[in-house]
C-alpha positions in Angstrom: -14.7 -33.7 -28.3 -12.2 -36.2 -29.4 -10.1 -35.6 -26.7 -12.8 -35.7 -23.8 -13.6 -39.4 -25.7 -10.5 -40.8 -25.5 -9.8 -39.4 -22.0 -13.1 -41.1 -21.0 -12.0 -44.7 -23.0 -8.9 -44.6 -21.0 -10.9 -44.4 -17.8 -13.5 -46.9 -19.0 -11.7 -49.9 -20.7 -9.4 -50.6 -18.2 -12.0 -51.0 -15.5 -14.2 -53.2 -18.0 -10.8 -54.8 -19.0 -10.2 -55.7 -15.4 -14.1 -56.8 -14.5 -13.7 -59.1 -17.4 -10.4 -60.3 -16.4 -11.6 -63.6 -14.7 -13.8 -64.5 -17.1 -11.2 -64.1 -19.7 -8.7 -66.2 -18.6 -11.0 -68.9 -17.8 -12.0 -69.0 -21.7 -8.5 -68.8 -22.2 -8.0 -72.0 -20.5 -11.1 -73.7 -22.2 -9.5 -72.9 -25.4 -5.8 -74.1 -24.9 -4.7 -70.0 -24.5 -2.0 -70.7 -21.6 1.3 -71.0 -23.2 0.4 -69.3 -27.2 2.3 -65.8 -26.2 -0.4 -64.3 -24.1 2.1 -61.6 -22.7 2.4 -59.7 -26.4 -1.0 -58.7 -25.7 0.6 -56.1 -22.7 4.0 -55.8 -25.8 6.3 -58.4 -24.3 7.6 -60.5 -27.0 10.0 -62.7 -27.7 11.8 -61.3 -30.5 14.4 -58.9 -30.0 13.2 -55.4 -31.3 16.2 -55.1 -33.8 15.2 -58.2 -35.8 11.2 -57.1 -36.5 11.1 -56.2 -39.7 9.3 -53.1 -40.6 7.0 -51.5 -43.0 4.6 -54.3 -42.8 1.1 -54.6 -43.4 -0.8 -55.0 -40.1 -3.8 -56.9 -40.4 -5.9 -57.3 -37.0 -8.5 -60.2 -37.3 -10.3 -61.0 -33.7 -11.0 -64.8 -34.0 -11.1 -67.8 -36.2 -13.8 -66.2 -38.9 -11.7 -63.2 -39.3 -7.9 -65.0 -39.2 -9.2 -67.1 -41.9 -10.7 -64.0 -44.1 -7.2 -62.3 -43.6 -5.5 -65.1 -44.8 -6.9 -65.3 -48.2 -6.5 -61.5 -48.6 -3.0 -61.9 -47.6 -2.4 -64.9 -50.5 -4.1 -62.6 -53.3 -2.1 -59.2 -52.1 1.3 -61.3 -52.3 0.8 -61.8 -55.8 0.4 -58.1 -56.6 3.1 -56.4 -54.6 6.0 -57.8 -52.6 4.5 -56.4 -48.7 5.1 -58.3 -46.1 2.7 -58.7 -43.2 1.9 -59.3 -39.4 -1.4 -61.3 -38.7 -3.1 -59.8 -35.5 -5.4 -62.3 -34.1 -7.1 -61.5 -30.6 -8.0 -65.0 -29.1 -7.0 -68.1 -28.6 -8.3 -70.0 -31.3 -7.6 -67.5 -33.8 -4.1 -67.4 -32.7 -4.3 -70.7 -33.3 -5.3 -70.9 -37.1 -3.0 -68.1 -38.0 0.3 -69.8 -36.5 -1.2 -73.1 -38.4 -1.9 -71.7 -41.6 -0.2 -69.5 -42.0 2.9 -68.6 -44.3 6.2 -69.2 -43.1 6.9 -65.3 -43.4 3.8 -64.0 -42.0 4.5 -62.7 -39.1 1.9 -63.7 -36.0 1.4 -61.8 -33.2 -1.2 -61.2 -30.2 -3.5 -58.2 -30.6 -2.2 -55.8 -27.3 -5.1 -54.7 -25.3 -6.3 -51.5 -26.5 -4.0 -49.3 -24.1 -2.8 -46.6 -25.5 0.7 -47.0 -24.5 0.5 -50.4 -25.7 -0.8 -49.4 -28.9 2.3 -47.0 -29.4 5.0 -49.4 -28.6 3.9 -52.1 -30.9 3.4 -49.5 -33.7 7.1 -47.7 -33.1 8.6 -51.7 -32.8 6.6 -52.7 -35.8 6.7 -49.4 -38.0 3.5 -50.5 -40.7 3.0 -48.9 -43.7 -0.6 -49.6 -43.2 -3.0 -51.1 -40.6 -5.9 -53.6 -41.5 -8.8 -54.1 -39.5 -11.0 -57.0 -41.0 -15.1 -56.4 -40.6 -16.9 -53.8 -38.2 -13.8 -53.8 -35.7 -13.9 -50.3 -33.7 -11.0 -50.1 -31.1 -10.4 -46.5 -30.4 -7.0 -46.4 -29.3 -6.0 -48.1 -32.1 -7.3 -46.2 -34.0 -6.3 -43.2 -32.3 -2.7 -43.7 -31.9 -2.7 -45.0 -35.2 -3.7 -41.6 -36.8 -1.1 -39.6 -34.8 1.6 -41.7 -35.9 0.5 -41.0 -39.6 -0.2 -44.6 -40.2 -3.5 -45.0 -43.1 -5.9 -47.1 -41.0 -8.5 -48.5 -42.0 -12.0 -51.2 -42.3 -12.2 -53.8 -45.1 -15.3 -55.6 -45.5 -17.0 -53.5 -43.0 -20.7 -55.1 -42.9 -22.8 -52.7 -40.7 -26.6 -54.4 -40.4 -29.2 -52.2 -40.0 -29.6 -53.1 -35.9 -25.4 -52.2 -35.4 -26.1 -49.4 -37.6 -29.1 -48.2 -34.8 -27.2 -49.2 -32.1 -23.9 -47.4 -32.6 -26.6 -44.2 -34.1 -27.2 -43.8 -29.8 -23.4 -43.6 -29.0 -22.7 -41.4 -32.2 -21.1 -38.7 -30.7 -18.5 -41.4 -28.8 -17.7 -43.4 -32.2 -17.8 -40.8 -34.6 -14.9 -38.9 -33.4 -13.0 -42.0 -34.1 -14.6 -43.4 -37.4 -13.3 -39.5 -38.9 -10.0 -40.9 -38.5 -10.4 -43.8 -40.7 -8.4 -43.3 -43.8 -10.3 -46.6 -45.7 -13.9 -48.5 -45.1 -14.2 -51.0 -47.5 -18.2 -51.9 -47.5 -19.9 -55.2 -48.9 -23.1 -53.8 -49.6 -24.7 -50.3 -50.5 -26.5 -50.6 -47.7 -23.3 -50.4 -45.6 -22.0 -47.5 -47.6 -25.0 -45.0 -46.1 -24.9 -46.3 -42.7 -21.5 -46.0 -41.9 -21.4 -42.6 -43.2 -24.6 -41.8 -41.5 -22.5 -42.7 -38.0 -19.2 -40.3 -38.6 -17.1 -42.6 -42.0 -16.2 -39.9 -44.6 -17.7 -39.9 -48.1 -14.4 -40.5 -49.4 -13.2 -43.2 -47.0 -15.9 -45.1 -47.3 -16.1 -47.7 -50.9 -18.0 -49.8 -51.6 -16.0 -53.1 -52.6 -18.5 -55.8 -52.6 -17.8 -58.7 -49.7 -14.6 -60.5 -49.9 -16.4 -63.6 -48.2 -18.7 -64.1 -50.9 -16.0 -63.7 -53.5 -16.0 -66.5 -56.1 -12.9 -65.2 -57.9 -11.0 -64.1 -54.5 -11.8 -67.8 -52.5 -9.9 -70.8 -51.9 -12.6 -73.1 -52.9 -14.0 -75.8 -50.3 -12.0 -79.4 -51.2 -12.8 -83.2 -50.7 -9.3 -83.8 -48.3 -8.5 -87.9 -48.3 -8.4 -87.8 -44.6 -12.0 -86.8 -44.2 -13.4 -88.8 -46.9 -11.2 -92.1 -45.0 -13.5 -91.1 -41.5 -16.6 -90.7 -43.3 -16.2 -94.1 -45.3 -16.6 -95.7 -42.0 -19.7 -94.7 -41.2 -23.2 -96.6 -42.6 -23.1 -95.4 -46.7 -26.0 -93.0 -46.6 -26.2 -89.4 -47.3 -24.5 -86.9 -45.2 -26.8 -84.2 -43.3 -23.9 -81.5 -41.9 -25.3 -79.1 -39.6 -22.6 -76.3 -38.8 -21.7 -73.6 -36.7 -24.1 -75.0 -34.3 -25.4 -73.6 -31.1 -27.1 -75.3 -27.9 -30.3 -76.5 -28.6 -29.2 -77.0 -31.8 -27.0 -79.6 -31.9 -30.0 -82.7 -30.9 -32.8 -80.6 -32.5 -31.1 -81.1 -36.2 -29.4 -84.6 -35.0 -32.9 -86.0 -34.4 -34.2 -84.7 -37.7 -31.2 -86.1 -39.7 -31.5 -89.3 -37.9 -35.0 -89.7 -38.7 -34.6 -88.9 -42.6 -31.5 -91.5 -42.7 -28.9 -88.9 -43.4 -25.8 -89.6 -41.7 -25.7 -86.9 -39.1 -22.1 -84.5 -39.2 -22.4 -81.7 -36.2 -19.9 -78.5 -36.7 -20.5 -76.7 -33.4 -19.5 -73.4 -33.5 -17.1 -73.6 -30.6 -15.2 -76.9 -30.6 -14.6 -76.8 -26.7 -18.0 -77.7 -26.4 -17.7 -81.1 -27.4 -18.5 -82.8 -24.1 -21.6 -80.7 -23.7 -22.8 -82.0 -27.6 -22.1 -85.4 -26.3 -24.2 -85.5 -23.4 -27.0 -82.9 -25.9 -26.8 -86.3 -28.3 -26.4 -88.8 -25.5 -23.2 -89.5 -26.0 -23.8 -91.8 -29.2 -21.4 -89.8 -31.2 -17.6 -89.9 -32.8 -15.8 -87.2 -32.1 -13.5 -86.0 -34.8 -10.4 -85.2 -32.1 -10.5 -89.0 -30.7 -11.8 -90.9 -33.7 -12.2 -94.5 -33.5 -14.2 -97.1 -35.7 -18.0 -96.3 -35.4 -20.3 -99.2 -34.3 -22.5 -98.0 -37.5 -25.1 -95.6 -35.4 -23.3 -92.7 -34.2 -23.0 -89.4 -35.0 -20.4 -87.7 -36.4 -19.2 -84.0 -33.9 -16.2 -81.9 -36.1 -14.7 -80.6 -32.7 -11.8 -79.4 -34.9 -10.9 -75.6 -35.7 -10.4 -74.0 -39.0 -11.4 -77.5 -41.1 -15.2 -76.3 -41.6 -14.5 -74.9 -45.2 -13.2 -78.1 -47.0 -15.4 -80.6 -44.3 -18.4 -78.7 -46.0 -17.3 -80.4 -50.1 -18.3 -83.5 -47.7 -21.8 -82.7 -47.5 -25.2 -83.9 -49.1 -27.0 -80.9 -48.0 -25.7 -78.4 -45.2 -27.8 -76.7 -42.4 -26.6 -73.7 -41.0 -26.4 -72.9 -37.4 -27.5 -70.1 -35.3 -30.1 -69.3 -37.3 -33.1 -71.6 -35.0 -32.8 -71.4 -31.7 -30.4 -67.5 -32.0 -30.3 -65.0 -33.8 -28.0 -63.5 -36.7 -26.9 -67.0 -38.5 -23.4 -68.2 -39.9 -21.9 -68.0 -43.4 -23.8 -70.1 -46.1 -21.5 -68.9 -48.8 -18.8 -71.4 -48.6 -21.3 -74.2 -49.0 -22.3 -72.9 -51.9 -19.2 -72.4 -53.3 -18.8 -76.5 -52.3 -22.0 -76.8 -54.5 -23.7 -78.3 -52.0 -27.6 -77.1 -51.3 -28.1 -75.0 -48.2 -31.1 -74.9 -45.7 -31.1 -72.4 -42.8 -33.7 -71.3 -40.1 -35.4 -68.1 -39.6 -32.7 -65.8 -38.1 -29.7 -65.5 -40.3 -29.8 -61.3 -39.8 -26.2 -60.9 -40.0 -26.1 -61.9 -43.4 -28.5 -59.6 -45.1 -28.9 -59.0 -47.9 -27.5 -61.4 -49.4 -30.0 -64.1 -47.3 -33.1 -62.3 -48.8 -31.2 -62.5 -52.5 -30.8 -65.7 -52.1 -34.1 -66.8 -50.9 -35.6 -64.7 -53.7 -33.4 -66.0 -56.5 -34.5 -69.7 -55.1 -31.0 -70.2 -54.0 -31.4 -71.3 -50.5 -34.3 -72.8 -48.6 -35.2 -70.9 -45.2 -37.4 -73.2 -42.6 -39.2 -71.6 -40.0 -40.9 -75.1 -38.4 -39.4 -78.7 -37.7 -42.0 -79.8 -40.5 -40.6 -77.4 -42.7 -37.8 -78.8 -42.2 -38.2 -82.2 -43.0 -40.1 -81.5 -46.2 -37.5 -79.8 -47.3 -34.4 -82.3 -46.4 -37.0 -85.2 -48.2 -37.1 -83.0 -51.0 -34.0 -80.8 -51.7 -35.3 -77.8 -55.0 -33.5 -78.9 -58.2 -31.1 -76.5 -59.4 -30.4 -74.4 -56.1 -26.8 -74.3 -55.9 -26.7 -72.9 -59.2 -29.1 -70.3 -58.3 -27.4 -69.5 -55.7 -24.2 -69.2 -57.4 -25.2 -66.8 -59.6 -26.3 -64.4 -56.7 -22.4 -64.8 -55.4 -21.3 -63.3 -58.7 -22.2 -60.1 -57.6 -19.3 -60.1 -55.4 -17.0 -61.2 -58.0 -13.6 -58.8 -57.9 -14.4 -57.6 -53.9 -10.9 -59.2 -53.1 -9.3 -57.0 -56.0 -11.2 -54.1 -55.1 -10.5 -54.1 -51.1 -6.9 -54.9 -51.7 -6.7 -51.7 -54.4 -8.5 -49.4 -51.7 -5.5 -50.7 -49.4 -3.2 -50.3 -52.0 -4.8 -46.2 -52.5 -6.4 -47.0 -55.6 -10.1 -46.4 -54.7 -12.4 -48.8 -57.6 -15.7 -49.2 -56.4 -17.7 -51.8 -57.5 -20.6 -51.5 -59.8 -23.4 -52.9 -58.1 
């Protein structure tokens, strides 16, 4: 069955690699791709083969959210063991925040399309001990090629919500073939442990770690940084209303509502190349953070920046999270709360269950599902939220240990 799978994936993905083609390279474009080493994703690099140096940890993280994740696992592994590692981002902007913040020794390369031919070469040039993909990444000839090579593979915090779960129930008897392969899942939540072994994971693959994100003891902690405080002091001295990760719609549906309470209005849209169209959504009475200049005292502040959103967050008076009104599935509220700053969200933030409904439970976020709501709630923040809330992170306390000891082939579950 395997075998039939991976003949048809070899069929399928180039055709839907070549359909997408167009639009690809346009986002490429967009997001400053031409020029950042786009042929290592078809294995040409720069680097002669002779000076890659092997035995590495591969970790593949698709975009920014993921780069950043790897990054902090790859500062607490250092300090147990002496691995090296290659940082496998697949777009643009991730590319981006892994060359930037990355160590010095880290190597960063371009994810190769999932060929496998591809695959193979950069395995055989790269020779890892072990290979890393970061959340609920399934690329089968990764995986596949991975396996025969007798690499370990593996998922770490592999969050599977229930409609994934469903979805990937249909096309069980295409993914399960690979997920068997899988040497290590590391799952957030208990949740995650049944579902993924319901879809093909083995038993003993699958561990439940708690969720690296959500880590207190395992994160880099948001920061005030002396440049943003200097922009922000510029503005009117009121309180600061930061609404990120925003979507359209979004953007001048929370602007007006900050504007109308008195809050200073911060906007963190989700994609910074769509600054121009959150001008025109706000009328074009904004700052942007990319061409700042001294504001006239009414404007709005944009963050069309990448990889800033943890420490602009310490910033904050009170953050709103995006994707959670006008779409579905929501954005991260943890690192707000690590910044001890209250969080208010909307009614879709699926993609972060359970720990949402904890967290709404424990009285440690406030969820709005009207623009009234809304407003009564930034008038009147609950004392003593980000406390609660902080105590519902605990739970997760030791995930970064714990995924990095699965890697490592020391299995320690947590205990939640």
């Amino acid at each position: 069955m395997r075998t039939l799978v991976i003949i048809f994936w070899r069929i399928f993905y180039p055709l839907v690699a070549l359909a997408a083609a167009p639009f690809w390279m346009l986002k490429m474009l967009r997001r400053d791709g031409w020029g950042s080493g786009l042929l290592e994703r078809i294995g040409i690099y720069r680097r002669e083969v002779e000076f890659e140096r092997i035995g590495a940890v591969y970790i593949h993280a698709v975009s920014v959210g993921e780069v950043l994740l790897a990054l902090k696992v790859i500062t607490e592994w250092r300090k147990e063991t002496g691995d090296h590692f290659v940082l496998v981002p697949t777009t643009a902007t991730g590319m981006a925040v892994a060359r930037d913040k990355s160590p010095k020794d880290v190597r960063v390369i371009y994810a190769p399309l999932d060929f496998g031919f591809l695959i193979r070469r950069v395995m055989k040039r790269l020779e890892p001990r072990v290979v890393v993909m970061v959340e609920s990444e399934i690329w089968p000839n990764l995986i596949y090629e991975t396996h025969r090579l007798g690499i370990p593979i593996g998922l770490m915090n592999a969050r599977l919500s229930p409609r994934s779960g469903r979805r990937l129930k249909k096309f069980q008897s295409l993914v399960s073939p690979f997920l068997e392969l899988l040497d290590y899942v590391g799952v957030p939540e208990k949740e995650d442990l049944v579902r993924w072994q319901s879809i093909g994971v083995r038993e003993k693959a699958a561990v439940l770690t708690g969720n690296v994100k959500f880590d207190p003891s395992g994160s880099v902690l948001p920061e005030k940084r002396s440049e943003f405080s200097a922009m922000l002091e510029q503005f009117p001295k009121r309180p600061v209303a930061m609404a990120i990760s925003t979507f359209p719609g979004e953007e001048e549906y929370l602007d007006d509502v900050f504007r109308e309470l008195g809050y200073q209005s911060v906007i963190v849209p989700r994609h910074a190349e769509r600054r121009t169209e959150v001008a025109e959504a706000l009328d074009g009475n904004v700052i942007l953070r990319s061409q700042f200049q001294q504001p006239l005292g009414s404007e709005s502040f944009v963050i069309d920046s990448t990889g800033e959103l943890r420490d602009w967050t310490a910033h904050a008076d009170v953050v709103v999270i995006g994707k959670s009104f006008f779409e579905e599935g929501g954005q991260n509220p943890s690192e707000a709360i690590l910044a001890e700053v209250p969080v208010i969200c909307g009614p879709n933030m699926s993609n972060f269950e359970p720990l949402v409904t904890e967290l709404k439970e424990a009285g440690g976020i406030c969820m709005v599902s009207s623009r009234e709501e809304l407003v009564s709630t930034l008038r009147k923040i609950p004392m003593g939220q980000v406390q609660r809330a902080r105590v519902v992170l605990e739970k997760h306390n030791g995930a970064m240990g714990r995924t990095i000891s699965l890697f490592l082939g020391g299995k320690t579950a947590a205990t939640n």
